[in-house]
Each structure stands twice: as C-alpha cells, then as structure tokens.
C-alpha positions in Angstrom: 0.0 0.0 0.0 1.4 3.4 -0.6 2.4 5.7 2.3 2.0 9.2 2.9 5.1 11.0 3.8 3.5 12.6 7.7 0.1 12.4 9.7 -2.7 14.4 7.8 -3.1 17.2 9.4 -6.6 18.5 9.0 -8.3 22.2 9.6 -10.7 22.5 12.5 -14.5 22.9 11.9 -18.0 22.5 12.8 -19.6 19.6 10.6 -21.8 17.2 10.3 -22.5 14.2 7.7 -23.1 10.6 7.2 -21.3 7.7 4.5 -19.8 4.5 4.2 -16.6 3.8 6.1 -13.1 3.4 4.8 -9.4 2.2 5.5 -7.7 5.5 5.4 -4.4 6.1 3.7 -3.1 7.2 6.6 -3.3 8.4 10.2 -4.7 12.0 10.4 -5.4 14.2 13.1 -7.6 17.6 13.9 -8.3 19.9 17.0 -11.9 18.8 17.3 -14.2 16.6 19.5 -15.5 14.2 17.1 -18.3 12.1 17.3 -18.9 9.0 15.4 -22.5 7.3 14.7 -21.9 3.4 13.5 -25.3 1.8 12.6 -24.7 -1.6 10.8 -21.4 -2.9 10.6 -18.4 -2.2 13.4 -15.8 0.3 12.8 -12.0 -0.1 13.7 -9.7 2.7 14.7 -5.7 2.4 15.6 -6.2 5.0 18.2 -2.9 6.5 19.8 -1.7 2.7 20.7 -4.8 1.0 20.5 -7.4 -1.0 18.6 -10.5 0.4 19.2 -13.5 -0.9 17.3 -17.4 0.8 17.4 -20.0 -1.7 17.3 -23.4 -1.1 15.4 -25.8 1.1 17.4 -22.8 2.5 19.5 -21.3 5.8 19.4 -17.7 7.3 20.3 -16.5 10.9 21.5 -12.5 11.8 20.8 -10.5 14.5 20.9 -8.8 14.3 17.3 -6.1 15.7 18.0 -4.4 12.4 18.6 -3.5 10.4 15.9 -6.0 8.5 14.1 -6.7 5.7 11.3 -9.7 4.1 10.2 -7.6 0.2 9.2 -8.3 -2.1 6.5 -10.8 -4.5 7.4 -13.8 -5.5 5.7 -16.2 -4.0 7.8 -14.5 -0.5 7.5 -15.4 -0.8 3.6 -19.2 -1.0 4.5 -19.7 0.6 7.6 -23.1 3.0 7.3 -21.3 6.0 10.0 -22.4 9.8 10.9 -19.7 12.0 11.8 -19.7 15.0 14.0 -17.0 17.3 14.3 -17.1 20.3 16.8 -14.1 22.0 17.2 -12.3 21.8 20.5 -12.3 25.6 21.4 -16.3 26.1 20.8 -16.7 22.2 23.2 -14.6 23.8 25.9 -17.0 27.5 25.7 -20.1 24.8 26.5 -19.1 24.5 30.2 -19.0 20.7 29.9 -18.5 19.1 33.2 -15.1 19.0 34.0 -14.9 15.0 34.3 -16.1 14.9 30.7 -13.4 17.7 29.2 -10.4 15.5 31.6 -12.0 12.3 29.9 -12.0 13.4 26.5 -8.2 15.7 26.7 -6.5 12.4 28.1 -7.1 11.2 24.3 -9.3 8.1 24.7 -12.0 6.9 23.1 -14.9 7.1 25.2 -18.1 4.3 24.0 -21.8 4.7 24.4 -24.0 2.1 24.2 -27.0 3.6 25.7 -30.0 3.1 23.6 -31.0 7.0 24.0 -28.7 8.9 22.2 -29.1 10.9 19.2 -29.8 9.1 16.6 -29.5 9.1 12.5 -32.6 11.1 12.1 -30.8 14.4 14.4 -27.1 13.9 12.4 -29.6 14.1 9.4 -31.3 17.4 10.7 -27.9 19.1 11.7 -26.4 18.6 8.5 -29.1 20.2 7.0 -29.3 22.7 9.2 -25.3 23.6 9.6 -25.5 24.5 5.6 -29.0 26.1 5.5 -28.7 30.0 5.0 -31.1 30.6 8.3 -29.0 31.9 11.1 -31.9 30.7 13.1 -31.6 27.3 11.9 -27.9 27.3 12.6 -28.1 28.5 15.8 -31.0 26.0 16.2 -28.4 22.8 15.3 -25.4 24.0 17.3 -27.6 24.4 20.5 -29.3 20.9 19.8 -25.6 19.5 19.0 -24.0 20.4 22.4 -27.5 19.0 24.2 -26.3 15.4 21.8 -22.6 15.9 23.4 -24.0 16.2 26.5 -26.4 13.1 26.6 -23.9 11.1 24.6 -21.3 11.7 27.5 -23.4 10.9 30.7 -23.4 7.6 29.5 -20.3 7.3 27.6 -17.2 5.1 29.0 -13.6 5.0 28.1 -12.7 2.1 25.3 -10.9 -1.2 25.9 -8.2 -2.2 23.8 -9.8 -4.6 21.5 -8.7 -8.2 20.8 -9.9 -9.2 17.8 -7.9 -10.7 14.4 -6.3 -8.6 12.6 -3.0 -8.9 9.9 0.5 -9.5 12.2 1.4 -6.1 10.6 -1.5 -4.0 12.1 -0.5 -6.0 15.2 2.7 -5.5 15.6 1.9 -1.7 14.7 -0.1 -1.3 17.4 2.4 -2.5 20.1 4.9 0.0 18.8 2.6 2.5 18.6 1.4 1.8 22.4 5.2 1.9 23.2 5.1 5.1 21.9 1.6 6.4 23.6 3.0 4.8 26.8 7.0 6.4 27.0 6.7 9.8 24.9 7.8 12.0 27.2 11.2 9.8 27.6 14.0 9.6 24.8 12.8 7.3 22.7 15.0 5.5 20.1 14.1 3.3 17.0 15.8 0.5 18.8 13.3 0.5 21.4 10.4 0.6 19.5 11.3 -2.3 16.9 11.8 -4.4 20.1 8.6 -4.4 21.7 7.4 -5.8 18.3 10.5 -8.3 18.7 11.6 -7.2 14.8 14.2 -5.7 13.1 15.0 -2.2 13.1 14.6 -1.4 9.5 12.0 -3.5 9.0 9.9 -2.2 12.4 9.6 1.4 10.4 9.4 0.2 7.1 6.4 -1.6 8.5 4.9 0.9 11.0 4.8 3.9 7.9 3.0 0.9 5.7 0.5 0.6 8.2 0.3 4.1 9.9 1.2 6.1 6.3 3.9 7.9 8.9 7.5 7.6 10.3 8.4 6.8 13.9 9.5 10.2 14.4 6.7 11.7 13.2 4.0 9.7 15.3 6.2 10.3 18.2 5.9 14.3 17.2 2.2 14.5 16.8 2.0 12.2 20.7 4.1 15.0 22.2 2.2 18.0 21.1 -0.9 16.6 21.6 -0.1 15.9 24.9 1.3 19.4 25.1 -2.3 21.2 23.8 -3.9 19.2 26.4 -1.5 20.6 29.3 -1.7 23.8 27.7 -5.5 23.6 28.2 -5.6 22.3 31.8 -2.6 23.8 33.5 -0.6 26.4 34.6 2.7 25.3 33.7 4.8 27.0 31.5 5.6 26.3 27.8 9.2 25.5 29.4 8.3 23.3 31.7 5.1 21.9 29.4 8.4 21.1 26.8 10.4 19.4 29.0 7.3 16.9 30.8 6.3 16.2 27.2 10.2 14.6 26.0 11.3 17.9 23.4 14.4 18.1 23.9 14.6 21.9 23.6 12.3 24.7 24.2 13.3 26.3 20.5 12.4 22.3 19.0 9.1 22.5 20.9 8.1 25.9 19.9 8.8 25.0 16.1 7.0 21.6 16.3 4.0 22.7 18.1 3.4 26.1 15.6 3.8 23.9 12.5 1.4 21.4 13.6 -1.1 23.7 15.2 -0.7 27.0 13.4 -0.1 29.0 16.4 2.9 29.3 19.0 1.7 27.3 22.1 1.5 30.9 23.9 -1.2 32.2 21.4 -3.0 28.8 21.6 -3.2 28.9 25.2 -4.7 32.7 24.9 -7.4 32.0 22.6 -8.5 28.9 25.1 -7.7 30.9 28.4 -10.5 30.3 30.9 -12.7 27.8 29.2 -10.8 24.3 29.8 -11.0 22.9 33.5 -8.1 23.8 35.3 -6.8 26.6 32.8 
C-alpha cells in the first residue's frame, strides 16, 4: 500500500455528515471533539496505541487531536457511519462538566452504548441545518448539538483495547505505537520501539509507515504536542516546563513543532483557550 510522507493534518471545523466507512491512507489528526454514529457494521480505529472498534448502534467521542486511522478490514469498507465534528475551542465555551473535558483531553476513546442517544434522524437534521442559510436554523443545530454531546457523555465510558484478528502487521503496529503512547515524554529510540514488536530495526519502520502512512518520528511528534495542547488547556505550567514533561528536547524544537502542527505558537494557543478548559 502506498504511504504518505507525515500524519494528515486536517483544519478545525464544525460539521456534520453521514457515509460508508473506509481504510484511510493514513493516520490524520484535527483539534476537534469528534463524534462517530456506526449503525450496521463495526468500525476499527488504531487509536494513539490501541485498537479500538465501534460496534453497530454504538457511538464514540474523541478529541482528534491524537493520531488517528480508520484500518483495513472488511467492515471498515461497509460501515453506514455519521460524523460530528465540533471544534475543541467552541466544546470547551459549553461548560462541559469537567470530568467529561479531563476524559476526552486524556485522548481516549470514550463508547456509548445507551440506547438514547441521538440518533440518525438528528445527524440528518444538523447537516441540513449547519449548511441552511437561516442563522436561526444554525443557531438552532449548534444548540441541539451540544445538548447530543451532553447526553452522549453521561453515558459514555472509556474504550478497551480490542482483541480481535487482525493482519500480524497491524499487530505489531499497534504495540509500537502503544510503546510510543505509553514512554513519549522519555528519549525514545528506533531500537526501542522495533523491540517491543520483537523485529528488526529497519524492517519495524518500514512496517509501521506501511501501516500508519507515517514515520516513527513523526507519530512520536504528533504524541508529544498533543499531549502538550492538552497541558496547555488544563494547567498552569509553562511552555518550558510543558516542553520538557512532554520529552522535546529543547524549548526552541518544541516551539517550532507545536506552531507547524497547530498554526499557532503554544502561547497564542493557550490565549485563545484561556478560561474555558478545567483547570486553565
């Protein structure tokens, strides 16, 4: 399969739609809360380190800004899925509960399976409604969205790790990538993370950018600042210190990595989310 040269690094915004699922080409990630509907076939995400599939009639909340990829099975070709995307800074304005925001920024899946929740018919309606040219309609959806959120996450839980077959590759991917999820903020080497998967070097990250459509060093990147956005959202601590607990070597190498992957300096970011996160 051909791989793409980084992570997918996609804008922020408020939608709403429904299709069929799909392998993706490669991991992506984006600074929303996303939501995902599955109605009649499960859907399988490698999820920061972790398999993490959504049965039919079940629903899952994330923050996107962790690394994400839809993997090849057969049911990820046929999956009938509505997607919600809300971006993180409008989530944290709702006054969420704080449980719910730590939940969600400590970049695990959280799973539904209550019968109530919104269902096809109100992703339906929003989607309409997000494109119609009424400001009243608009306004209508966004309010009836975060009242979805809301009764999606009183009975939401966090995901298990899923044993289920899958391809050695996409299993030996995943314990890498758990390495990874599970050490960031130490030095981590390639040597390291080809031997939890008990293979070669070369091989291990000719295997994992197969699989993930990105390098080693580039997952490990994406781990660190998303780690970083969610300090930066829920402490006091400064960008210094917020480099330093999340493995950057250098202040100067964090400040570069964290602007080219969010679009902002990490000061700036912190600003435009000042007093709505728990904790910030």
């Amino acid at each position: 399969m051909p791989a793409a040269a980084s992570i997918t690094e996609q804008p922020s915004g408020l939608a709403c739609w429904q299709g069929r699922g799909h392998a993706m080409a490669s991991a992506h990630r984006h600074d929303d809360l996303e939501v995902n509907l599955v109605d009649d076939q499960p859907l399988t995400y490698l999820f920061g380190g972790a398999l993490v599939t959504i049965q039919p009639g079940h629903a899952a909340l994330f923050w996107a800004a962790v690394p994400h990829r839809l993997i090849d099975t057969p049911q990820n070709w046929q999956a009938r899925v509505a997607w919600l995307h809300v971006p993180l800074a409008r989530v944290l304005d709702w006054g969420l509960p704080g449980r719910a925001i730590a939940d969600l920024l400590q970049g695990t899946p959280l799973i539904t399976r209550h019968s109530g929740h919104p269902g096809r018919e109100a992703f339906t309606r929003w989607s309409a409604d997000l494109t119609s040219t009424s400001a009243d309609l608009r306004a209508i959806a966004v309010l009836e969205i975060q009242a979805g959120v809301r009764r999606l996450l009183r009975t939401a839980a966090p995901a298990g790790d899923e044993a289920r077959a899958v391809p050695d590759a996409v299993r030996h991917v995943v314990a890498m990538a758990r390495y990874i999820t599970e050490n960031f903020r130490e030095p981590v080497q390639v040597a390291d993370v080809a031997a939890v998967a008990h293979l070669n070097p070369n091989y291990a990250m000719t295997l994992f950018r197969q699989v993930l459509g990105t390098t080693v060093h580039t997952y490990l990147t994406d781990r660190r600042i998303a780690e970083a956005q969610r300090r930066l959202l829920t402490s006091t601590a400064t960008t210094r210190r917020i480099a330093e607990d999340t493995g950057f070597g250098s202040h100067s190498g964090f400040y570069a990595a964290f602007t080219r992957a969010c679009g902002m300096p990490p000061g700036r970011y912190r600003r435009l989310h000042r007093g709505a996160a728990p904790g910030g």
